[in-house]
Backbone as a ProteinNet text record, in pm:
[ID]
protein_1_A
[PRIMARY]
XXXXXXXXXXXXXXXXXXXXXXXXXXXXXXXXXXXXXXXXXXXXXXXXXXXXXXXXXXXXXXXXXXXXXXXXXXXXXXXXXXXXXXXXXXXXXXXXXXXXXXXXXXXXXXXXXXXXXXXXXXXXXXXXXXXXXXXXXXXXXXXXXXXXXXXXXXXXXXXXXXXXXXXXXXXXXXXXXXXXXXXXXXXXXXXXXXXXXXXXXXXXXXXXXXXXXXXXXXXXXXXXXXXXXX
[TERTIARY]
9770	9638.4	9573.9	9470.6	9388.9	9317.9	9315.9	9278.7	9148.5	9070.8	9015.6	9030.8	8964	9096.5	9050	8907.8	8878.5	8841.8	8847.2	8782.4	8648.6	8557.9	8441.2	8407.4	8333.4	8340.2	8325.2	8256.5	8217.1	8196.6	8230.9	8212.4	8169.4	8143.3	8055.2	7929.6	7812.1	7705.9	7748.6	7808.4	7865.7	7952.8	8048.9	8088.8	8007.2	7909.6	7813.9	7762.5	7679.3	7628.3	7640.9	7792.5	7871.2	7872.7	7887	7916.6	7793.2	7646.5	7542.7	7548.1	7562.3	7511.8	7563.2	7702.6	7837.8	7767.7	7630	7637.1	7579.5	7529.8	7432.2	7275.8	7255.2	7122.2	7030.6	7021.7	6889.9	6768.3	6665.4	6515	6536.5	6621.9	6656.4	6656.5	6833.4	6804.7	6726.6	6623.7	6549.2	6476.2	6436.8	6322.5	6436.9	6528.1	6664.7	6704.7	6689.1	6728.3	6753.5	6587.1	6524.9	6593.9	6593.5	6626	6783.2	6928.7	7018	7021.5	7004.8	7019.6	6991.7	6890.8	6868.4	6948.2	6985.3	7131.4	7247.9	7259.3	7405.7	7385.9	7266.8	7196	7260.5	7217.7	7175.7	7336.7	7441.3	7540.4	7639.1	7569.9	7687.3	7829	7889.4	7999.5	8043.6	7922.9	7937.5	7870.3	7917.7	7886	7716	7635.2	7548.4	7592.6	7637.8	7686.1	7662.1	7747.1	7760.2	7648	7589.5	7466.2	7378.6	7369	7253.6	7332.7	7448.6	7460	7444.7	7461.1	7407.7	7265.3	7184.8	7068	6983.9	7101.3	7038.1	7066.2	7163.9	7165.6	7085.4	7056.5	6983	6829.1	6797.7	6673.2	6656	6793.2	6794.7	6763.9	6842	6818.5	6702	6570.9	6474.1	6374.5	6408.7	6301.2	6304.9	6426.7	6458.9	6437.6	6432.1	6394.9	6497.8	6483.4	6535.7	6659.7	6607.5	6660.9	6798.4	6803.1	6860	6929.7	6919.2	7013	7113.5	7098.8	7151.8	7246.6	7211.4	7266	7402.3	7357.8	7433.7	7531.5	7503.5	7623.5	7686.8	7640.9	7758	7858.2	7800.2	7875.7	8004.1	7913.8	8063.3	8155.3	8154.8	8228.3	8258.1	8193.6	8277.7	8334.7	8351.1	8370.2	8515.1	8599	8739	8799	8937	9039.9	8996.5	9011.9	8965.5	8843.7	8744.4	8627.9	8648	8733.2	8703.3	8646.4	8578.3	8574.6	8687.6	8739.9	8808.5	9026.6	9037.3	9144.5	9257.5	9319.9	9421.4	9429.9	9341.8	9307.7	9380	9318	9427.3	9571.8	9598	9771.1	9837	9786.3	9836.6	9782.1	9697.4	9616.3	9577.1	9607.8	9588.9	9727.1	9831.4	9959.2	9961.9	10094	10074.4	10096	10161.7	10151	10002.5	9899.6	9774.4	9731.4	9753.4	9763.6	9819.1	9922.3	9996	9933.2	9895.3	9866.2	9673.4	9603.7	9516.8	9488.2	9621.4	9595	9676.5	9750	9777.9	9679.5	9585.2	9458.6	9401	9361.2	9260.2	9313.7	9475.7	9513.3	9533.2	9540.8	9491.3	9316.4	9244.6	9092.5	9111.8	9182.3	9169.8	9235.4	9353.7	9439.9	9366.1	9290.7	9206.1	9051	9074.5	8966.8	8811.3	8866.5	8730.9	8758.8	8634.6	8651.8	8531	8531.4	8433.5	8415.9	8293.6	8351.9	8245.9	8247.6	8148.3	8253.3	8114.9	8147.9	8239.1	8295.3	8368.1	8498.2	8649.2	8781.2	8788.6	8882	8940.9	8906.9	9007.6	9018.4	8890.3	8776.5	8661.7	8638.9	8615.5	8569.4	8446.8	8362.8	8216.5	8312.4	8354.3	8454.7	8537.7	8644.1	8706.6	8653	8504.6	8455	8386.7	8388	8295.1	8391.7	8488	8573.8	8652.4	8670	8707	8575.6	8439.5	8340	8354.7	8441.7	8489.8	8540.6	8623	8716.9	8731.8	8819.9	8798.7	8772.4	8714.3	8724.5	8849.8	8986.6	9110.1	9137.2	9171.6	9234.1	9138.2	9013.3	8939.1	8965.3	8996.9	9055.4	9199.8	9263.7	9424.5	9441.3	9359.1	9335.6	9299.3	9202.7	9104.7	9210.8	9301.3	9402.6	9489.7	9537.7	9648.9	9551	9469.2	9425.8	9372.1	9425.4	9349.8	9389.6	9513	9548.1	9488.5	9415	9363.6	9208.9	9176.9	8993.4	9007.4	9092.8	9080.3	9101.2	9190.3	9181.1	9054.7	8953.8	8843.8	8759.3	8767.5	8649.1	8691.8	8808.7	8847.2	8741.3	8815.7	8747.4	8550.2	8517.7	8351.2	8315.5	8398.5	8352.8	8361.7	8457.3	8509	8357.3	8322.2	8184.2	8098.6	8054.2	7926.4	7860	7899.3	7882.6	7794.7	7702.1	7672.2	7737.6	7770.7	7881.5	8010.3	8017	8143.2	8135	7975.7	7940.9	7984	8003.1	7996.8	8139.1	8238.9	8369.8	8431.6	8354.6	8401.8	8368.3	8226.2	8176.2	8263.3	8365.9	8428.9	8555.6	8625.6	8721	8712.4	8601.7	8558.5	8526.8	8477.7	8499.2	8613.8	8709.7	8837.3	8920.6	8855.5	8917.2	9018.8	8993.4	9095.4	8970.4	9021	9000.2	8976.2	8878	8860.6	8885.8	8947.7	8976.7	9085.4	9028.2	9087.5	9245.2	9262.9	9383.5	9435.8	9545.2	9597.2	9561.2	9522.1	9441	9563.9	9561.6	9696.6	9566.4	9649.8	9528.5	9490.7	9347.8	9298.5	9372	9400.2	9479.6	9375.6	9441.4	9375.4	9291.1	9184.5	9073.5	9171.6	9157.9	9192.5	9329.5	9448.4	9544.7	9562.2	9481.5	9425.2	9369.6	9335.4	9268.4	9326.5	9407.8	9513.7	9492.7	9558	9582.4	9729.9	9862.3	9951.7	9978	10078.1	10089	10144.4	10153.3	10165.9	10354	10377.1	10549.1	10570	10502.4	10582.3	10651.6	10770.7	10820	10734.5	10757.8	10683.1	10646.9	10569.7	10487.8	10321.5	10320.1	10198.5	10081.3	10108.3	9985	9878.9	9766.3	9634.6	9639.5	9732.7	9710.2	9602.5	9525.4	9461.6	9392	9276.8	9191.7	9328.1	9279.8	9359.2	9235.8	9316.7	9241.3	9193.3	9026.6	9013.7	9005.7	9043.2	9079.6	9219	9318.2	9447.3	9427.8	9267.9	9254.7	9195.6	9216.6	9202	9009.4	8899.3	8774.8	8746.6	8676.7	8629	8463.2	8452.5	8320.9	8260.6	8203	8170.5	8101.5	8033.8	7874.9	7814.5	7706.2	7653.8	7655.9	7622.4	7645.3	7503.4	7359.5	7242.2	7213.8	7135	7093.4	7230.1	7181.5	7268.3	7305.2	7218	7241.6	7365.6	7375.7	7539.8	7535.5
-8009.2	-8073.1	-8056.6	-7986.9	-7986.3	-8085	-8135.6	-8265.5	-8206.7	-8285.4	-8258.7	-8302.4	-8220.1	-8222.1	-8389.7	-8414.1	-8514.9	-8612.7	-8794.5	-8897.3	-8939.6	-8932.7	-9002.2	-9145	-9116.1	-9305.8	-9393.6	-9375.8	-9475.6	-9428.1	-9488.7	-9460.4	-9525.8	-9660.5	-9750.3	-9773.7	-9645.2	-9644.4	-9551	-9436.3	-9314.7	-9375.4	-9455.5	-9528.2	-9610.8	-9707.4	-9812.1	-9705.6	-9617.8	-9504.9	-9447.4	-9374.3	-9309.5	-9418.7	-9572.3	-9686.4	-9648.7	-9703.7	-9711.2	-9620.2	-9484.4	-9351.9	-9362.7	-9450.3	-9438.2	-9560	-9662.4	-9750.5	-9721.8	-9814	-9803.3	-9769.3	-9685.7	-9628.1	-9711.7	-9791.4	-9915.1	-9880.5	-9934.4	-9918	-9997.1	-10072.4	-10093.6	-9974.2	-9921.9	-9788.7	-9689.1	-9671.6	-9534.2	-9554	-9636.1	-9633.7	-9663.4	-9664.2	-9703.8	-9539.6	-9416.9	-9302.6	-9218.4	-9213.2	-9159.1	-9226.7	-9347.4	-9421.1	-9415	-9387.2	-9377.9	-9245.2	-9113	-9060.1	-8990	-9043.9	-9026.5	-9123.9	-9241.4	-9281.9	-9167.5	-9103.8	-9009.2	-8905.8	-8888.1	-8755.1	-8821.2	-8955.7	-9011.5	-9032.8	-9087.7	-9065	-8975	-8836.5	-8707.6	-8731.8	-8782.9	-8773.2	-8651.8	-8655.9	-8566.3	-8381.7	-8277.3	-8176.7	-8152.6	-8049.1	-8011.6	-7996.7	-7883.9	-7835.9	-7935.2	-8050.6	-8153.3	-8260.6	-8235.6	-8341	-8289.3	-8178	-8083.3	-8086.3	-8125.9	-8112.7	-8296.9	-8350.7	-8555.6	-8534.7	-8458	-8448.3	-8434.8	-8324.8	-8255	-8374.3	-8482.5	-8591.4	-8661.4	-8685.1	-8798.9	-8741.8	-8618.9	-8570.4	-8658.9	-8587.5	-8639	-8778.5	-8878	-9035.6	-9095	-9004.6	-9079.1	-9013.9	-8899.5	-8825.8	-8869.1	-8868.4	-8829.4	-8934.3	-8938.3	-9030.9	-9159.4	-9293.3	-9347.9	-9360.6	-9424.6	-9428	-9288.2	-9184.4	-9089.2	-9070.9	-9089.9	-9122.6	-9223.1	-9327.2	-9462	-9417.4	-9325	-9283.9	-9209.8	-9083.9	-9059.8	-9085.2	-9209.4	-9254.7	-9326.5	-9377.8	-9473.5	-9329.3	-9255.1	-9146.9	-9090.1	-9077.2	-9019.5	-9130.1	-9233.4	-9334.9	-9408	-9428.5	-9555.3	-9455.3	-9361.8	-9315.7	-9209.3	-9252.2	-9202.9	-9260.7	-9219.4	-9267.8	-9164.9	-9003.2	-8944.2	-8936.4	-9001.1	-9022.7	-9157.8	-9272.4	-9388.2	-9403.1	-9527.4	-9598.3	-9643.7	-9728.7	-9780.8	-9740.8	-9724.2	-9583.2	-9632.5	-9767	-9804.8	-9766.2	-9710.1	-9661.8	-9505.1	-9460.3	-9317.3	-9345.7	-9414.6	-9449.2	-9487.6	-9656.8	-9735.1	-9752.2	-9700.2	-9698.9	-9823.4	-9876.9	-10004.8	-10106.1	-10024.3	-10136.2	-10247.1	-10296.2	-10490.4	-10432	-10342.7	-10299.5	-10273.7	-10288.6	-10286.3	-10402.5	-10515.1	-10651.1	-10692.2	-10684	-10714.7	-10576	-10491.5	-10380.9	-10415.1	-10456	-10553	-10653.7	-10757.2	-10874.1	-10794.7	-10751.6	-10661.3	-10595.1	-10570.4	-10491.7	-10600.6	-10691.2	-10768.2	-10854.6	-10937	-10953.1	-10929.4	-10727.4	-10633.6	-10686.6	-10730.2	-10727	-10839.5	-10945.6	-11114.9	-11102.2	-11003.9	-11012.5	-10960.2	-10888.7	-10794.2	-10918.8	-10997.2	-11124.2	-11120.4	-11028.2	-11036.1	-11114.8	-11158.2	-11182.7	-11123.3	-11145.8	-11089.1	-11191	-11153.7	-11236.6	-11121.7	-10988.5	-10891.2	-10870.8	-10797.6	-10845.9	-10744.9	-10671.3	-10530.6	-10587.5	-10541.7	-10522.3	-10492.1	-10544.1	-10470.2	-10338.4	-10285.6	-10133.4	-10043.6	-10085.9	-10039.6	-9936.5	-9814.7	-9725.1	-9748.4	-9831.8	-9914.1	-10004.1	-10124	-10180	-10142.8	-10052.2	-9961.6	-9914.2	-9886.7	-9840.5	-9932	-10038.2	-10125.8	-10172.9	-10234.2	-10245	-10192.9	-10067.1	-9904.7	-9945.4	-9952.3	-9933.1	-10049.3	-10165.1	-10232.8	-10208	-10112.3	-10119.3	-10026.1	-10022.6	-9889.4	-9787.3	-9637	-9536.9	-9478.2	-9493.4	-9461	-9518.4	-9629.5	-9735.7	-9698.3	-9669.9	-9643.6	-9483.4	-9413.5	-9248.3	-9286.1	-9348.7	-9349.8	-9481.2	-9574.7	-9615.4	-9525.6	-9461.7	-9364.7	-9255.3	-9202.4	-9072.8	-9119.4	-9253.7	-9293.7	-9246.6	-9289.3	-9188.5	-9097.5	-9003.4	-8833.9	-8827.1	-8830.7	-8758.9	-8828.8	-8960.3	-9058.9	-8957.4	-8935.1	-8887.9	-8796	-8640.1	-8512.3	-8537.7	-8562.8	-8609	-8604.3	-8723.4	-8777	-8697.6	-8604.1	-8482.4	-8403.1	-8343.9	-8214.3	-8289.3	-8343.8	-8383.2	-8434.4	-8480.6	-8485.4	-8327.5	-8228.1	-8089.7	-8048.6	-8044.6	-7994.5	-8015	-8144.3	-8155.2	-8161.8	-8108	-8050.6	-8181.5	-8236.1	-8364.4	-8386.2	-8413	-8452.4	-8568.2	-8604.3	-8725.8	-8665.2	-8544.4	-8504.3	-8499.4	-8459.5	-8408.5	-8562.9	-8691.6	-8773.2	-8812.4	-8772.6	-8797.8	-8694.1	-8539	-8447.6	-8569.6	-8583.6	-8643.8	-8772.7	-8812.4	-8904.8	-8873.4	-8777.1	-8737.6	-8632.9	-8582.6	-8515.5	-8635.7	-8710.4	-8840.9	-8908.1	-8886.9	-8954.4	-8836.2	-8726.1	-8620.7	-8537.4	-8549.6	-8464	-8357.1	-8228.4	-8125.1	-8169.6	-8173.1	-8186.5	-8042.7	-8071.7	-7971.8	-7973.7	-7910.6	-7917.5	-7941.6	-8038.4	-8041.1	-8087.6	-7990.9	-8050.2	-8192.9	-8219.8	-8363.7	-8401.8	-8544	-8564.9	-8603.2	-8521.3	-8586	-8692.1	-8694.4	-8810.8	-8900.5	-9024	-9080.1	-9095.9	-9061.8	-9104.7	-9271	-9193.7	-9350.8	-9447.5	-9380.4	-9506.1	-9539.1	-9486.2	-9543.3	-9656.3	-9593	-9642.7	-9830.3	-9821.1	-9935.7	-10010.2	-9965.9	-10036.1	-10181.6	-10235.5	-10366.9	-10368.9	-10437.7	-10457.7	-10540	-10498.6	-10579.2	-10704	-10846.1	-10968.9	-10985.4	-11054	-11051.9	-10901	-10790.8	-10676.1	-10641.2	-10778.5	-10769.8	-10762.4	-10694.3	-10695.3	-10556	-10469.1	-10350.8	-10409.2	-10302.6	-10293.9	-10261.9	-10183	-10169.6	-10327	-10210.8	-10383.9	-10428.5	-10433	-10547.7	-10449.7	-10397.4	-10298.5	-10325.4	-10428.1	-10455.7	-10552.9	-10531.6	-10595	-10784.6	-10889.6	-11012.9	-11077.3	-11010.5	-11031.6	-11162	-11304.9	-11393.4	-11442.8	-11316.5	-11317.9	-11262	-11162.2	-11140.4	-11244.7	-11269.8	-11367	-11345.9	-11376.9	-11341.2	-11399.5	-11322.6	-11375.5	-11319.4	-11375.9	-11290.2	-11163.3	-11087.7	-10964.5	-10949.3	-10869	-10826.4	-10680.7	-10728.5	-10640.8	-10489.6	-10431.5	-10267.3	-10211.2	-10310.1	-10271.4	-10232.8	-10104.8	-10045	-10044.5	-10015.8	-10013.6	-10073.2	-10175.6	-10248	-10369.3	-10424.7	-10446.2	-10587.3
-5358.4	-5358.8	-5222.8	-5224.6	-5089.3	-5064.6	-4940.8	-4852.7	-4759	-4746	-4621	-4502.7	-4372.9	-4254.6	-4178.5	-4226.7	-4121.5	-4216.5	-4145.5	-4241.9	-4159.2	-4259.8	-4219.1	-4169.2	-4073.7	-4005.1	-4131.1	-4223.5	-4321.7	-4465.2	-4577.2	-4682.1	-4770.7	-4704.5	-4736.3	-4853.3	-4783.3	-4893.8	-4959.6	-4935.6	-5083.5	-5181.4	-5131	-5310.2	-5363.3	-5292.2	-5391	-5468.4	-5386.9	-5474.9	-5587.3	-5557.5	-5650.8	-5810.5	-5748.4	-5817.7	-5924.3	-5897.8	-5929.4	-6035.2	-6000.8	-6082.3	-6214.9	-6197.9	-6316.3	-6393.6	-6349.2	-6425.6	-6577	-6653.2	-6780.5	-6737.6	-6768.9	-6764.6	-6832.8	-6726.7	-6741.3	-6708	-6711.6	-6682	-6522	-6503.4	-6311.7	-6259	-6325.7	-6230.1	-6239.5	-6289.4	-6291.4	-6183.4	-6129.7	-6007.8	-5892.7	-5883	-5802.3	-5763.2	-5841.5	-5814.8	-5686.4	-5656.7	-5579.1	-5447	-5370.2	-5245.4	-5300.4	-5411.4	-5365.8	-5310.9	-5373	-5351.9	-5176.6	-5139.3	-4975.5	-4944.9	-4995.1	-4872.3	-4896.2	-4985.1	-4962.6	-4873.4	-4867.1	-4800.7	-4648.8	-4634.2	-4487	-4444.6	-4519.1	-4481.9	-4466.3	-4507	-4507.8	-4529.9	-4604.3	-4649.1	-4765.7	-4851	-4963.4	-4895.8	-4968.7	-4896.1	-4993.5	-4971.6	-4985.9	-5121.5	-5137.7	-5289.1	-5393.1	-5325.6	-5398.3	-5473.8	-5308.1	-5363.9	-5433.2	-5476	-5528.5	-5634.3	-5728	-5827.3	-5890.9	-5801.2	-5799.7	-5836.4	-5752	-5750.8	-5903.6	-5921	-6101	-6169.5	-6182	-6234.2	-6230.4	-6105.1	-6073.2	-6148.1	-6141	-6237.4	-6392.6	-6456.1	-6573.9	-6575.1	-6471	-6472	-6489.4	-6396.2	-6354.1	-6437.3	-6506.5	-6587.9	-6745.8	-6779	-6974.8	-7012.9	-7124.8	-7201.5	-7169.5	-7191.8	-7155.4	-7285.2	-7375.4	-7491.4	-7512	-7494.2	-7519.8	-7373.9	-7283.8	-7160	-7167.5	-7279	-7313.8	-7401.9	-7502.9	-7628.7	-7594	-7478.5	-7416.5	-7375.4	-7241.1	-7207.8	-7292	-7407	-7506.8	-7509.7	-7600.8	-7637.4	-7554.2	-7445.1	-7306.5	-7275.5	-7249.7	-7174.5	-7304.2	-7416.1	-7525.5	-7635.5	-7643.7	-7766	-7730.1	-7635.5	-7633.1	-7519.3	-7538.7	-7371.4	-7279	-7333.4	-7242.4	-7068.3	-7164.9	-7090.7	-7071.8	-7077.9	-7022.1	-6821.3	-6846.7	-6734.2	-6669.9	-6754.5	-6750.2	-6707.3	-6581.3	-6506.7	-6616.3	-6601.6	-6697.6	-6819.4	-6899.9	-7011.1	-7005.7	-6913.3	-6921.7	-6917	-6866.9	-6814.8	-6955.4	-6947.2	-7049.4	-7140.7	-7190.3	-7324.2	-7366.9	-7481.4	-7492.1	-7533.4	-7420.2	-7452	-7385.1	-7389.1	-7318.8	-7175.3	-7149.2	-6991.9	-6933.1	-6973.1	-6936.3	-6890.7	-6915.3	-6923.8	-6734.7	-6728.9	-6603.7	-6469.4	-6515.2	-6426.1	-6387.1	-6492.9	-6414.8	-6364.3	-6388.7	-6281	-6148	-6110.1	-6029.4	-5933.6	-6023.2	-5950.5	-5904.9	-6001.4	-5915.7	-5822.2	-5842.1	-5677.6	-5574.2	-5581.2	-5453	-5426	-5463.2	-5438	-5371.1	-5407.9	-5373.6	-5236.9	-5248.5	-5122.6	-5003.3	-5048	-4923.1	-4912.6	-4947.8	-4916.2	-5008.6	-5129.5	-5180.3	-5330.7	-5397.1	-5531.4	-5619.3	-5746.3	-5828.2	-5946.8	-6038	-6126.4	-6227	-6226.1	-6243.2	-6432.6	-6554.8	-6671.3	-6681.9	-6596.8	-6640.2	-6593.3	-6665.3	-6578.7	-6459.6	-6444.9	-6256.2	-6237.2	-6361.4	-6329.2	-6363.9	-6386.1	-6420.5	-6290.3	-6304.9	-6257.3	-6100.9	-6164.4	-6084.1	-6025.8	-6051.8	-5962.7	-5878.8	-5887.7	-5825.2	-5680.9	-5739.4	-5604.4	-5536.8	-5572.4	-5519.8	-5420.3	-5474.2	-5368.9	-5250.5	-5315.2	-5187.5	-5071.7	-5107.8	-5030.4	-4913.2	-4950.3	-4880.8	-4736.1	-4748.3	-4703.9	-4574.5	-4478	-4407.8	-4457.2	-4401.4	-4432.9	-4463.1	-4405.8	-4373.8	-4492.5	-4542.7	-4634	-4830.7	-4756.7	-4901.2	-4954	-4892.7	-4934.7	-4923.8	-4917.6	-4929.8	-5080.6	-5080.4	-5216.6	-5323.7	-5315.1	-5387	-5444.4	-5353.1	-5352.3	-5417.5	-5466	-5535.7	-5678.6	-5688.2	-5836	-5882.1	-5796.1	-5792.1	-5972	-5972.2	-6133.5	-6238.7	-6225.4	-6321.2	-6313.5	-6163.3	-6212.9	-6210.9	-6143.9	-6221.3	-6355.4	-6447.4	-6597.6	-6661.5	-6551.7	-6661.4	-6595.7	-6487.4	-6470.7	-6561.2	-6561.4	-6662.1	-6793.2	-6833.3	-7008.2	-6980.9	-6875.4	-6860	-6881.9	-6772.3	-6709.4	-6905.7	-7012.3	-7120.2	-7196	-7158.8	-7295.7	-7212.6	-7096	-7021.9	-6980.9	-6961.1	-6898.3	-6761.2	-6729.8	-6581.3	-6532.4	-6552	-6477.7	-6472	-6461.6	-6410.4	-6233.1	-6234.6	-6096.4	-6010.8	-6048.3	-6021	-5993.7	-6092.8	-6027.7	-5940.4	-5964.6	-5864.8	-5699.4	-5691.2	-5589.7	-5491.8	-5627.1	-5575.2	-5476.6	-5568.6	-5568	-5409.9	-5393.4	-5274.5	-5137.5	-5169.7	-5067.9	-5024	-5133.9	-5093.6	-5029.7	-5036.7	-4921.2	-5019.7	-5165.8	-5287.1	-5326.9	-5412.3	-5468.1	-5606.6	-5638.9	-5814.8	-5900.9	-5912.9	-6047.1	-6172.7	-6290.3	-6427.8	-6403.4	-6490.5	-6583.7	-6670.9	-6719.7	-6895.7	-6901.7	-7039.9	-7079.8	-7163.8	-7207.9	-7317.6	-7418.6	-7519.4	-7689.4	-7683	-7737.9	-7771.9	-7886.7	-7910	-8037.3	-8122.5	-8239.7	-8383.9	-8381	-8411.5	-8399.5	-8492.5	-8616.4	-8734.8	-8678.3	-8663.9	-8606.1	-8466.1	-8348.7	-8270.4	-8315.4	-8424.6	-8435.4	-8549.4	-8616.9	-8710.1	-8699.7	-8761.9	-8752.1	-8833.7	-8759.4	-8777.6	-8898.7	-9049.3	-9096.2	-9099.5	-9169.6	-9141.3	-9091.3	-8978.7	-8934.4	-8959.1	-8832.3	-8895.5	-8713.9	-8696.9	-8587.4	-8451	-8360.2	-8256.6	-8219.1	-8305.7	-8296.6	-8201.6	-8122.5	-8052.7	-8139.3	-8257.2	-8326.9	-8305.8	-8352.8	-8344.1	-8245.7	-8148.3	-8029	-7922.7	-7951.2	-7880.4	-7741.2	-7731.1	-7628.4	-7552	-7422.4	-7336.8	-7319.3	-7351.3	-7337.2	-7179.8	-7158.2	-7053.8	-6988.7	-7076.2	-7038.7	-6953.4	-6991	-6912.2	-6745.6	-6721.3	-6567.2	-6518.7	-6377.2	-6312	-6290	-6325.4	-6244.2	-6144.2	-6091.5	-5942	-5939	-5796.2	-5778.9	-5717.1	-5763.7	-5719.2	-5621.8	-5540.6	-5435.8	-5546.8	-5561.6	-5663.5	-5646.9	-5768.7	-5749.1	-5709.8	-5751	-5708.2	-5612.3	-5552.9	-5422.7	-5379.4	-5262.7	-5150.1	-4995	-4999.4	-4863.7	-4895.6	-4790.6	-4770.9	-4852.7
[MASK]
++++++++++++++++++++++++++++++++++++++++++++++++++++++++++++++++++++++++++++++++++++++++++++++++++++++++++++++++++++++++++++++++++++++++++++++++++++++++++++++++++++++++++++++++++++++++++++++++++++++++++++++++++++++++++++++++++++++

């Protein structure tokens, strides 16, 4: 895995950023486009290349239809594991080990003195970075690098269905000082199986138990993903 040789003083506004781009394509962010994108510019963390392929995104964001930018992202991000937000989802799918691996996460957030109480999981993608942006530069690419193999995954499969939000986890993955690129994906699971429902006393099968009960993570409170000032 190629690294890059130096860390940037700050990475601060490139993950809120990065955060923002990954959110729901609201009628907020469309007029929000234009001013993130000159903070990434203003912080040089990301290379040129890069931002000129954010850029072509950020087109689509602030231009297309809204409705069909919406449609979109349901499509990419809710409609498989592959493309989840959500990193635990690649790992643990929807077993009970998903469960203990996000209160886990979110007592790394509490321990490092922050809280949230934001409507997404720990392991939410936008969270993830919200909190990296926290953090040192040093400490937020050595967090970030523990899940190179979680977001090459979900670039390979964005990059597979032509995705512009691939450009977005390359972007990440290039901030945390990793190489984005393809690799083997594990199959998507059978929807209908996927969503079974276990028959009545049929022992202790995981079937049906699918969504992880976000009443078992601890919430806290967040600092919003809007703009970018601190």
């Amino acid at each position: 895995m190629l690294k890059t040789t130096s860390t940037p003083a700050s990475l601060r506004v490139t993950l809120r950023v990065l955060a923002r781009l990954l959110d729901y394509p609201d009628t907020q962010l469309r007029p929000q486009v234009g001013e993130l994108l000159q903070a990434l510019a203003e912080e040089k963390v990301l290379t040129r290349e890069r931002q000129a392929e954010l850029h072509a995104l950020g087109r689509q964001l602030a231009q297309q239809d809204i409705y069909a930018l919406q449609e979109r992202y349901v499509e990419t991000f809710d409609r498989g594991r592959q493309t989840s937000l959500h990193l635990f989802e690649h790992i643990h799918g929807d077993s009970r080990e998903r469960g203990p691996a996000l209160l886990d996460l979110a007592q790394t957030y509490e321990k490092a003195g922050l809280v949230f109480d934001a409507a997404e999981l720990p392991d939410h993608l936008g969270v993830v970075l919200e909190f990296a942006s926290t953090q040192p530069a040093a400490l937020a690419r050595e967090f970030l690098g523990e899940m190179t193999h979680i977001l090459n995954a979900l670039f390979t499969a964005l990059l597979q269905r032509h995705s512009p939000y691939a450009s977005v986890i390359a972007a990440i993955l290039e901030a945390a000082g990793e190489k984005a690129q393809a690799v083997p994906l594990a199959p998507e699971p059978d929807m209908d199986e996927a969503w079974a429902e276990p028959e009545a006393f049929d022992g202790c099968t995981n079937l049906g138990q699918n969504r992880p009960i976000p009443q078992s993570v601890r919430k806290t409170r967040s600092q919003s993903s809007q703009g970018v000032a601190p």
